[in-house]
Every structure is written in structure tokens, then in C-alpha cells.
C-alpha positions in Angstrom: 16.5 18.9 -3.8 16.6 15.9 -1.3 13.7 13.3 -1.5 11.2 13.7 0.9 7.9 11.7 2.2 5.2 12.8 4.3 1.7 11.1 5.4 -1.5 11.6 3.6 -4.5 9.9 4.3 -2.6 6.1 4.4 -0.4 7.3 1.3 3.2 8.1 1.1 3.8 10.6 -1.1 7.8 11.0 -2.4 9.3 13.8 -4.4 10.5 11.9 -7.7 11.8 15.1 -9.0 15.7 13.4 -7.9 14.6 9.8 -8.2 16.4 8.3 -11.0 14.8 4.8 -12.8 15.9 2.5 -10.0 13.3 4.1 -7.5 10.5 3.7 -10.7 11.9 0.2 -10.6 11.6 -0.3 -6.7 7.8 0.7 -6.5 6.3 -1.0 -9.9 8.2 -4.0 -8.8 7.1 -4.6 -5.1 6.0 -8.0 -4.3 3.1 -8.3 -4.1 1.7 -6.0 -6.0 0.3 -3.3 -4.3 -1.5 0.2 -6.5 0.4 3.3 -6.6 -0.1 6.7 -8.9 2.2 9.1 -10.7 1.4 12.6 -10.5 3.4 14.1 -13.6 4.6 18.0 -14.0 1.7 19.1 -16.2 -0.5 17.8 -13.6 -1.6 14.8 -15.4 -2.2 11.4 -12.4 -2.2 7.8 -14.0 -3.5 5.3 -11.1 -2.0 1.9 -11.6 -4.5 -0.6 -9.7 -3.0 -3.8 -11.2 0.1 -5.2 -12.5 -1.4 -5.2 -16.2 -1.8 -1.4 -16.0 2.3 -0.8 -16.1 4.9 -1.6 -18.8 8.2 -0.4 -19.2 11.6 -1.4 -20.6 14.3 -2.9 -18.8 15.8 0.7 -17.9 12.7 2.1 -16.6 13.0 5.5 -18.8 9.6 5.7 -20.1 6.9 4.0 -18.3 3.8 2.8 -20.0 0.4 2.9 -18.7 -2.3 0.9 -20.2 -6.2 1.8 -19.5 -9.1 -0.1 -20.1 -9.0 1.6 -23.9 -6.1 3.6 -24.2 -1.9 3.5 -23.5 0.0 6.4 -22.7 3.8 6.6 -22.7 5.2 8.9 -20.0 8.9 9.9 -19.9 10.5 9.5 -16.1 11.9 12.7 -16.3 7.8 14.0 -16.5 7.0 12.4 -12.9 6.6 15.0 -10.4 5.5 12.9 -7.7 4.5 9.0 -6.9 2.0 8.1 -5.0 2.2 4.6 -3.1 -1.6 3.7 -2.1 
């Protein structure tokens, strides 16, 4: 399936389904910061509004989010969609 982005609302929406960890990489990395969301398969939506809220290691393969109480490791391969706000 080809990657695709549409316009919602001031969003771009693009199909990560084909992204590999380099296009992870491109959006946590974007100077300067700027919030984005993955939407994973199971429906699940982590909102990263700061810098602080992402971790991962240097071959972007599992992304962590970190919440004001609680981390949660997601595996790239589990990201349906991200969501650049």
C-alpha cells in the first residue's frame, strides 16, 4: 500500500502502515518541536505534546511514551497511523 496524506482539520494524517523507523525518526525529530499522535491498530492514540513525552532507541523500533504517571512501550510495527498536529 503507498503512503498517503490527506487534510483534516489543520492535521496531516499519513498511513504508517509502509513507513519504516526513519519516517518515526523524521516526525519525533523535527526542529522545533512541534506535537503529533500515533493512532495504533488496536485503536489505542498516544498524544505527544512535548519532547519529554517520547523516548526511543537509536533505531526507532519501539517508541516509548511517557505520561504524567505512566510509560507505555509501543512496537512500530503497532502504528497504524501518525498524526502531525
Amino acid at each position: 500500500m503507498a503512503n498517503f496524506c490527506c487534510w483534516r482539520r489543520h492535521a496531516v494524517a499519513v498511513d504508517l502502515r509502509a513507513m519504516n523507523a526513519t519516517a518515526i525518526k523524521d516526525v519525533a525529530e523535527r526542529q522545533p518541536f512541534r506535537p503529533f499522535t500515533l493512532r495504533l491498530n488496536n485503536g489505542a492514540q498516544y498524544t505527544f505534546k512535548e519532547p519529554r513525552n517520547f523516548g526511543a532507541p537509536k533505531n526507532y523500533r519501539e517508541v516509548f511514551y511517557f505520561g504524567d504517571s505512566e510509560w507505555v512501550l509501543i512496537d512500530a510495527d503497532s502504528i497504524a497511523e501518525i498524526i502531525r498536529n
